[in-house]
Structure formats: structure tokens, C-alpha cells
C-alpha positions as CSV (number, residue, x, y, z in Angstrom):
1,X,-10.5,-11.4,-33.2
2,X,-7.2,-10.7,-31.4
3,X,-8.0,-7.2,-29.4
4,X,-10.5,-6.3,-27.0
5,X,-12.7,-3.1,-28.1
6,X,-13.5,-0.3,-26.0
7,X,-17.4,-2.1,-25.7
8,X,-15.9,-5.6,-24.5
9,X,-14.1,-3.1,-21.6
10,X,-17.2,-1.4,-20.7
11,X,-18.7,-4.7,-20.4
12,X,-16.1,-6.0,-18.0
13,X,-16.4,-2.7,-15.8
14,X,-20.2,-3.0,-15.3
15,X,-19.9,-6.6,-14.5
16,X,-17.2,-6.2,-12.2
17,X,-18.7,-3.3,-10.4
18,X,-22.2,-5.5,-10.3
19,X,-20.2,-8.3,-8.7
20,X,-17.8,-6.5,-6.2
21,X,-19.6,-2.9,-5.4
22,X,-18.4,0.5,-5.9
23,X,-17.8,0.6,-1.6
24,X,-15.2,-2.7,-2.3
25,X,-13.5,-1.6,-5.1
26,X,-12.8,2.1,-3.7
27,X,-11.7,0.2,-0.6
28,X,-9.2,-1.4,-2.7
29,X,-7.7,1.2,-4.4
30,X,-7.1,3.2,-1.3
31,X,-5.2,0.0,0.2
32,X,-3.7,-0.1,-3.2
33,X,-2.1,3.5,-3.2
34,X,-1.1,3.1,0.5
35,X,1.1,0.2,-0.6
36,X,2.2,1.9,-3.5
37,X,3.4,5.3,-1.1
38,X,4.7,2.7,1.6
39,X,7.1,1.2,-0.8
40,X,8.2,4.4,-2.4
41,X,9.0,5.5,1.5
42,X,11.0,2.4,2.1
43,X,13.0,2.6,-1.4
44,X,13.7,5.8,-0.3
45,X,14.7,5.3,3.1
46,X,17.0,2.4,1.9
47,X,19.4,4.6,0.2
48,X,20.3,6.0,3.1
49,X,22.9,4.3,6.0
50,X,21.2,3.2,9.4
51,X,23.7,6.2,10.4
52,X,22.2,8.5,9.2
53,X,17.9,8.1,9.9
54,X,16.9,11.3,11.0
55,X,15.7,11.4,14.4
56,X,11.8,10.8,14.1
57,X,12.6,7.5,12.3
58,X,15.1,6.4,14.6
59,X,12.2,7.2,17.5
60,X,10.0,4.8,15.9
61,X,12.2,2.1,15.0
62,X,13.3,2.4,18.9
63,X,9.8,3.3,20.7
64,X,8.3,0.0,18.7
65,X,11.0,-2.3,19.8
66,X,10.4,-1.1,23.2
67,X,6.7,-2.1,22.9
68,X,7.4,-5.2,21.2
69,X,9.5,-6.3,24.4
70,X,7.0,-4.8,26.2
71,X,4.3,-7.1,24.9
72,X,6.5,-10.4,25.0
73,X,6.5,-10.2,29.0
């Protein structure tokens, strides 16, 4: 009585695919994976020191804090 069978996950994937939709669901994993590959980036921009950002990050960082003041007026 302890584990789920391969038949009780079937059941759980039809039901949850009747409930939600396959246009939801696949609408949530994309969101998923682009959160996943926007924390990798920003683990792997940490390591480096604000110093050293190449160019193109530095831009962005800069160019949005310009449009956030921008904005504010």
C-alpha cells in the first residue's frame, strides 16, 4: 500500500491534463525553464566582481537605471 504504481501516475496525468489543458501546462513549463536559465545566468554572473561585467551587462544595468529615472519624473 506504500508506493504509487505506474497506473495510479497515469491516472494523475490524465486528470491533471483534463483539469488544466495541454495550452496551460506547456505555458508553464516554458515559464518554468526561463526561470530555471535566468537563475543559472545570475549564479553565474555572481561569481564575477561588479569590476569586471563585460560591457553589454554593464549597458543594461546603466541604460535601465536611466529609464527608471526617466520614468520617476
Amino acid at each position: 500500500m506504500g508506493g504509487l504504481s505506474i497506473w495510479h501516475w497515469i491516472i494523475v496525468l490524465v486528470v491533471v491534463l483534463l483539469v488544466f489543458g495541454t495550452k496551460r501546462l506547456r505555458n508553464a513549463g516554458q515559464d518554468l525553464g526561463e526561470a530555471v536559465k535566468g537563475f543559472k545566468k545570475g549564479m553565474k554572473d555572481e561569481d564575477k566582481p561588479a569590476g569586471q561585467l563585460d560591457d553589454q551587462t554593464r549597458n543594461e544595468q546603466t541604460g535601465a537605471s536611466k529609464e527608471h529615472d526617466r520614468d520617476a519624473r
